[in-house]
C-alpha positions in Angstrom: 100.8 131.0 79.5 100.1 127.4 80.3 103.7 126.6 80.0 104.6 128.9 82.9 102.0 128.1 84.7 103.2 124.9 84.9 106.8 125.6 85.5 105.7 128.1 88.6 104.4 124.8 89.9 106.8 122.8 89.8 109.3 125.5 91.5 106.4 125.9 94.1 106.7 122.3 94.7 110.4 122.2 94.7 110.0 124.8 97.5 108.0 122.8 99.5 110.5 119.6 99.0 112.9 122.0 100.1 111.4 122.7 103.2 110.4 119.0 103.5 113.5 117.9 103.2 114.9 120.4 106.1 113.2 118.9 108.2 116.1 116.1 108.7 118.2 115.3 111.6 121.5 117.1 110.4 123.3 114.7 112.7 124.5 112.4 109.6 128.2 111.4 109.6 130.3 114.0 108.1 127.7 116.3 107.1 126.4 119.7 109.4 123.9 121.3 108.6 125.3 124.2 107.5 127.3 122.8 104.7 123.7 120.6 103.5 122.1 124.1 102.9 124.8 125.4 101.2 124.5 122.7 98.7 120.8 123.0 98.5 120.8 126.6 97.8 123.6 126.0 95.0 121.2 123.3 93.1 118.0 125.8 93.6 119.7 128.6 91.8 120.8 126.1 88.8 117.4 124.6 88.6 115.1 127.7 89.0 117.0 129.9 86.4 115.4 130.8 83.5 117.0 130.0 80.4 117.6 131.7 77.2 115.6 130.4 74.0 118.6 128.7 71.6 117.5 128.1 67.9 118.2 124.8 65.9 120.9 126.0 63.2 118.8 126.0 59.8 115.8 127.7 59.3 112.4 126.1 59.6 111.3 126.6 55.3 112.4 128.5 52.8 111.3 132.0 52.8 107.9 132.6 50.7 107.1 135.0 48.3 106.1 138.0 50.6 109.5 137.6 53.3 112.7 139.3 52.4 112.7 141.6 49.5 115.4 144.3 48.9 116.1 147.4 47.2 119.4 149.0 46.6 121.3 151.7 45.1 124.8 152.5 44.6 127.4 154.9 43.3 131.1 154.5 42.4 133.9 155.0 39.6 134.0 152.4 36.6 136.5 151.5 34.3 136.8 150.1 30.8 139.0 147.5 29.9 138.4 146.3 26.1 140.7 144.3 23.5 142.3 146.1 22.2 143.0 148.2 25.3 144.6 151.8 24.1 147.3 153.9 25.2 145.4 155.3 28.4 145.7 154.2 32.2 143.7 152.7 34.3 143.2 156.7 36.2 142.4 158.0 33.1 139.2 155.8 31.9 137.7 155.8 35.2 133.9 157.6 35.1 131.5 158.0 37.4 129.0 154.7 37.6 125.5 154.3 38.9 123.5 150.9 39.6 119.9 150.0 41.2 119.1 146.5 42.0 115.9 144.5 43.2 116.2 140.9 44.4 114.9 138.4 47.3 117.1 136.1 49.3 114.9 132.4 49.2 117.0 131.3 51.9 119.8 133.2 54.1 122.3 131.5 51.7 120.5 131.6 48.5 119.3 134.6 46.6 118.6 136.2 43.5 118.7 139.6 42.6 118.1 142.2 39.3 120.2 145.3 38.3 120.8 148.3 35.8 123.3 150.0 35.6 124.1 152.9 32.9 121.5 156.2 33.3 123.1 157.8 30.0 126.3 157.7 31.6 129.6 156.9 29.8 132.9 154.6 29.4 136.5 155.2 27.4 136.9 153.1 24.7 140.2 152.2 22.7 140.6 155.4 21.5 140.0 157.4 24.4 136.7 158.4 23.1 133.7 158.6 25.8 130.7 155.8 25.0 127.2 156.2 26.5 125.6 152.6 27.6 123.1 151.0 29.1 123.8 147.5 31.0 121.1 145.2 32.4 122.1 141.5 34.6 120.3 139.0 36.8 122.3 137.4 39.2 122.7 134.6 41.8 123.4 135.5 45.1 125.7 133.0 47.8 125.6 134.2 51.0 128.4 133.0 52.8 128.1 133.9 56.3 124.3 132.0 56.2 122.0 131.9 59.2 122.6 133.3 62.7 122.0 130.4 65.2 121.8 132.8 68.2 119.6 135.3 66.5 115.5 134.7 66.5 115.2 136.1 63.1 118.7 134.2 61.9 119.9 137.5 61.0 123.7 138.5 60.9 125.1 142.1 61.2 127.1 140.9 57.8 126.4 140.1 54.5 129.3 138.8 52.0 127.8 137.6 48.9 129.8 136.4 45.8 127.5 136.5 42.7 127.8 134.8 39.0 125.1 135.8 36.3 124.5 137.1 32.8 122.3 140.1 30.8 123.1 142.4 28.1 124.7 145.7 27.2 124.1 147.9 24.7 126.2 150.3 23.2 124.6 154.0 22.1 127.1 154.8 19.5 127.2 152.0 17.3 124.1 149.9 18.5 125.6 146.8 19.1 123.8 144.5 22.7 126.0 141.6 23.0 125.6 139.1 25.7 127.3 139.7 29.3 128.6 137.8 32.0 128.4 139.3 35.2 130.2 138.1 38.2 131.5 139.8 41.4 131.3 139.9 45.3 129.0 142.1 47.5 129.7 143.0 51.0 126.4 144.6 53.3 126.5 145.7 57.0 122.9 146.0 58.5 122.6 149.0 60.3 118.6 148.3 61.6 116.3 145.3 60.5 115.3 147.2 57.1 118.7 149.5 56.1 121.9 148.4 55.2 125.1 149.8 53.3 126.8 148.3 50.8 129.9 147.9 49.0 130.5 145.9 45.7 133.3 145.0 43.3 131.5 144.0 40.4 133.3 142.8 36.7 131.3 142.5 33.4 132.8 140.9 30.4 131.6 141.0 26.7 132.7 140.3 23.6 135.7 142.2 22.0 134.1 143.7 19.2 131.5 145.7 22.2 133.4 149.2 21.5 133.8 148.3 18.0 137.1 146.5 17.6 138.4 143.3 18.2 137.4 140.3 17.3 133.2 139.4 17.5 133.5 135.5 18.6 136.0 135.9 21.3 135.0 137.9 25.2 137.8 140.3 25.4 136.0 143.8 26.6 135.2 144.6 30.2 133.9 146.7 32.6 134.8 147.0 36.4 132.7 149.0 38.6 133.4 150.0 42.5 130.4 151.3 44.7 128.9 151.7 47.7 125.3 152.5 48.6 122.4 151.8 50.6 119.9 148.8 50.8 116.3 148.7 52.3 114.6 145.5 52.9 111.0 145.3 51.7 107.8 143.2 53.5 108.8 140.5 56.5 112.7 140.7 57.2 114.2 137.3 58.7 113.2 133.8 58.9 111.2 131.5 60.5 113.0 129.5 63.6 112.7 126.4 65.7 113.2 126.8 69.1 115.7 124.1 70.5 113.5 122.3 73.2 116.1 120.1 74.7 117.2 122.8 77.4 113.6 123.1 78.7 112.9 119.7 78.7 116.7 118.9 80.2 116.0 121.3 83.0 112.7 119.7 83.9 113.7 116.2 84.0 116.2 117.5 86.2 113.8 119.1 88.3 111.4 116.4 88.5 114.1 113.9 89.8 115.5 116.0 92.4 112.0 116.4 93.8 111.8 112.9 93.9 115.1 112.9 95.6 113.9 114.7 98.1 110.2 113.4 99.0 111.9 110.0 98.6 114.4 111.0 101.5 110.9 111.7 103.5 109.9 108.2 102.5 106.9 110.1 100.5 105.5 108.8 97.1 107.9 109.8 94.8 107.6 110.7 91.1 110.7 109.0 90.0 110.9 107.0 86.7 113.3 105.2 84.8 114.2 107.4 81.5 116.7 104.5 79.8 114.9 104.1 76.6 114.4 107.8 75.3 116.6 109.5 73.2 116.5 112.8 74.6 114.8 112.1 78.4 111.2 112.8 79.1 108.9 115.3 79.5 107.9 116.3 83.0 104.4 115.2 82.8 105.3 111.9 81.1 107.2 111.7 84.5 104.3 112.0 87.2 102.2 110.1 84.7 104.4 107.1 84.8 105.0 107.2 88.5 101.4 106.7 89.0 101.5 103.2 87.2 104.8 102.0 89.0 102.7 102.6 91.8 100.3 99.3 92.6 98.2 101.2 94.5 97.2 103.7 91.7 93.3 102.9 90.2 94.4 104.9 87.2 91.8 107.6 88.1 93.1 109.9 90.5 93.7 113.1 89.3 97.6 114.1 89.6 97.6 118.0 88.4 94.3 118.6 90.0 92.3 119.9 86.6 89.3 119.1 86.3 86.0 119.7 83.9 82.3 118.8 83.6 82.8 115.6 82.7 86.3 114.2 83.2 89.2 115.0 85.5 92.9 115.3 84.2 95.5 112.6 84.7 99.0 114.0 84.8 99.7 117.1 82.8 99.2 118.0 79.3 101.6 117.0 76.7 103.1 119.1 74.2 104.0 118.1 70.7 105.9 120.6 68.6 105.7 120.9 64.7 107.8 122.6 62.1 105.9 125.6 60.6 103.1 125.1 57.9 103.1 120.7 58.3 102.1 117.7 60.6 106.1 116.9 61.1 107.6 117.1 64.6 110.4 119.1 65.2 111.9 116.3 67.2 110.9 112.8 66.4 112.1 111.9 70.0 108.6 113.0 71.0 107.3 110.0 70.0 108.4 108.0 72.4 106.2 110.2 75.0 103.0 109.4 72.8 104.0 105.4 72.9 103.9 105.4 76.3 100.9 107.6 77.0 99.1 105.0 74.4 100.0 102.4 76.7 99.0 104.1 80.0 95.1 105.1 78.3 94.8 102.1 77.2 95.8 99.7 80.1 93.1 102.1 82.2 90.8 102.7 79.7 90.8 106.3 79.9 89.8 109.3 77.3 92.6 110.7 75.2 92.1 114.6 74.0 93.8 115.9 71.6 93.7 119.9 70.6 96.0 121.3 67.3 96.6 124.1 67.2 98.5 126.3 64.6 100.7 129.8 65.5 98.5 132.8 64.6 101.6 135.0 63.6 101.8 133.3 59.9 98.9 132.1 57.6 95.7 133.3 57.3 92.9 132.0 59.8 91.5 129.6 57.3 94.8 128.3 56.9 95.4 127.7 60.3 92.4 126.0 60.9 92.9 123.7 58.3 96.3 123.5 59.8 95.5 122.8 63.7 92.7 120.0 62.5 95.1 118.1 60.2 98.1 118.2 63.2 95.5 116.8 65.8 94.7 114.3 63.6 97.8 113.1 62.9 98.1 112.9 66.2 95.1 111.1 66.9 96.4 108.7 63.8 99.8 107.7 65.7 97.4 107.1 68.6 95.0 104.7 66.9 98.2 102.9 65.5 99.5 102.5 69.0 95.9 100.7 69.8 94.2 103.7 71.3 90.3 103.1 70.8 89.2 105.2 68.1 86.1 105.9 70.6 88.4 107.3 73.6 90.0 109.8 71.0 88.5 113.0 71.1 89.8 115.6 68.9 89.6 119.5 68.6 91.5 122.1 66.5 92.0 125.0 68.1 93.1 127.3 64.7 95.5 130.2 65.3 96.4 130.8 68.1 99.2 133.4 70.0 99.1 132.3 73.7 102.8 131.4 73.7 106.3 133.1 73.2 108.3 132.7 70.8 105.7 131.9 68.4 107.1 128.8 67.7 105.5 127.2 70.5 101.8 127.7 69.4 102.3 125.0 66.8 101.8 122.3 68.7 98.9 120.1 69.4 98.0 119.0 73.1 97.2 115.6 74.5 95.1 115.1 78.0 94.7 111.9 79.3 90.9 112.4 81.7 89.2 109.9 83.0 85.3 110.0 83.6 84.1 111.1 87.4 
């Protein structure tokens, strides 16, 4: 992976500074050098550690039709209440209740779902007489535990979902199907990425005449149910995340300037820049790049990473920009101040700027994706011409879908070289 690649490079050359750097008297006031390699081997372990992918808090989209699905089933006791109510307790009309239910969450806050409940089985009415019925109810779903930030797949061992919607229920003995409202509060505890148990307290209310008394115009009747049961998750589970960059990028802007720090000790050329005017700090390879023009003796062609092809020879490193799933937007709009300044430095050496989309092979079909990778490389190439880029020293390429990188996240990007001719 390119990205690794070019991290084992830098800590190769922060090795080397390291040695470099060692190489000084340790006669310095106040400072043996004992206690200067202490200190060294402190800031090595911080800076070479590998860090833990952290996810921005909301999902990337909405999920689409084929993420998501569930299935569930349940058992439990329910219990008629109507108006009028009749001489029996509440441990008297309970009866055994059975429910399935189909639904999709659209995002982990938001979801719908569908549900019978009934199978010929029966209530107590007023006067302790046993009903058949049959109930069917859609209704909306509020998740509110939500996403998981620390989770790839934003998925939480909990679920705890109040719901509010409406159906019908019809009564076997005297025919009548008034309206219903449904409401309630689900609870689900994910055992695995597709099964879950559940418990719900669910409440249906109906007009009064339902069990044939009371008055028709006025809700009055109800029926409480209690159960517990299983749910399976059907197609893709979870949902699409964007990796938070600012760590990485953090830890190599760190990196970068204390290898400066240390070649500048040497009196070497050092790679160090002034970072004032981004909103989040640089990338690395904005870093050499612009430590080559504060340098007067740089003739804007020498090669910095040492990559070369037929024709032209790489200036700097690559440049990654990242884009939220299925579009041309950036997942962080501070990367635009990288592409300003790498405008600035092709154009002030007339140099060749290639620019490869690319699209995450993991979602959408491949002529999706290549549709995808050409429009991101493109815009790309847009904000480049706007910036005063030639339109002649833009050469673009879409890559389609591709999986070279982990998480997937990181294969939607699209990838600017600056090359000069040999």
């Amino acid at each position: 992976m390119k990205d690794k690649r070019l991290m084992r490079k830098m800590k190769a050359l922060l090795a080397v500074a390291f040695i470099v750097a060692g190489q000084f008297p340790a006669s310095a006031a106040g400072i043996t050098r004992d206690s200067a390699k202490i200190v060294q081997h402190y800031q090595t372990d911080e800076l070479l550690s590998t860090l833990e992918p952290t996810y921005l808090k909301e999902p990337v989209i909405g999920s689409p039709w084929s993420r998501n699905w569930f299935a569930s089933i349940s058992a439990g006791t329910s219990v008629f209440a109507g108006s009028p109510l009749g001489c029996e307790d509440i441990f008297g009309r309970m009866q055994p209740a059975l429910q399935v239910s189909a639904g999709k969450w659209f995002t982990p806050s938001i979801g719908v779902r569908a549900s019978y409940q009934g199978f010929g089985l029966k209530f107590i009415d007023a006067n302790i007489a046993k009903q058949r019925y049959h109930a069917a109810h859609a209704e909306l779903l509020w998740n509110v535990v939500g996403v998981n930030p620390s989770d790839e797949l934003g998925l939480h061992r909990w679920t705890v979902a109040p719901y509010l919607g409406g159906g019908i229920i019809k009564h076997e003995g005297n025919g009548k199907h008034p309206f219903t409202v449904n409401y309630g509060v689900m609870a689900a505890y994910r055992l695995g990425r597709r099964l879950s148990v559940n418990m719900e307290l669910a409440g249906l209310n109906t007009f009064q005449d339902f069990d044939g008394q009371g008055n028709s115009k006025r809700f009055g009747d109800q029926l409480f149910t209690l159960s517990a049961g299983l749910t399976v998750n059907i197609g893709k589970v979870g949902w699409k995340r964007t990796v938070d960059a600012n760590p990485y990028r953090q830890q190599n802007e760190y990196l970068m300037e204390t290898i400066n720090d240390l070649l500048h000790q040497r009196g070497l050329p050092s790679d160090s820049f002034d970072n004032t005017n981004t909103k989040h700090g640089e990338y690395s390879g904005l870093a050499s790049l612009r430590a080559r023009l504060a340098h007067k003796d740089w003739n804007g062609k020498d090669s910095i990473a040492g990559q070369t092809s037929e024709d032209h020879k790489l200036i700097g490193v690559p440049f990654y920009f990242f884009f939220r799933i299925n579009t041309c937007t950036l997942t962080d709009e501070s990367q635009l101040q990288n592409l300003i300044n790498l405008a600035k430095v092709a154009k002030a050496f007339n140099l060749d700027v290639f620019v490869d989309g690319a699209a995450d092979a993991a979602t959408g079909t491949r002529p999706i994706n290549d549709k995808l990778s050409e429009q991101r490389a493109s815009y790309i190439a847009r904000l480049l011409r706007e910036q005063g880029v030639s339109n002649d020293a833009i050469h673009c390429t879409a890559k389609g879908g591709i999986n070279k990188f982990t998480p997937v996240q990181r294969n939607r990007h699209t990838r600017v070289m600056i090359k000069s001719s040999k």
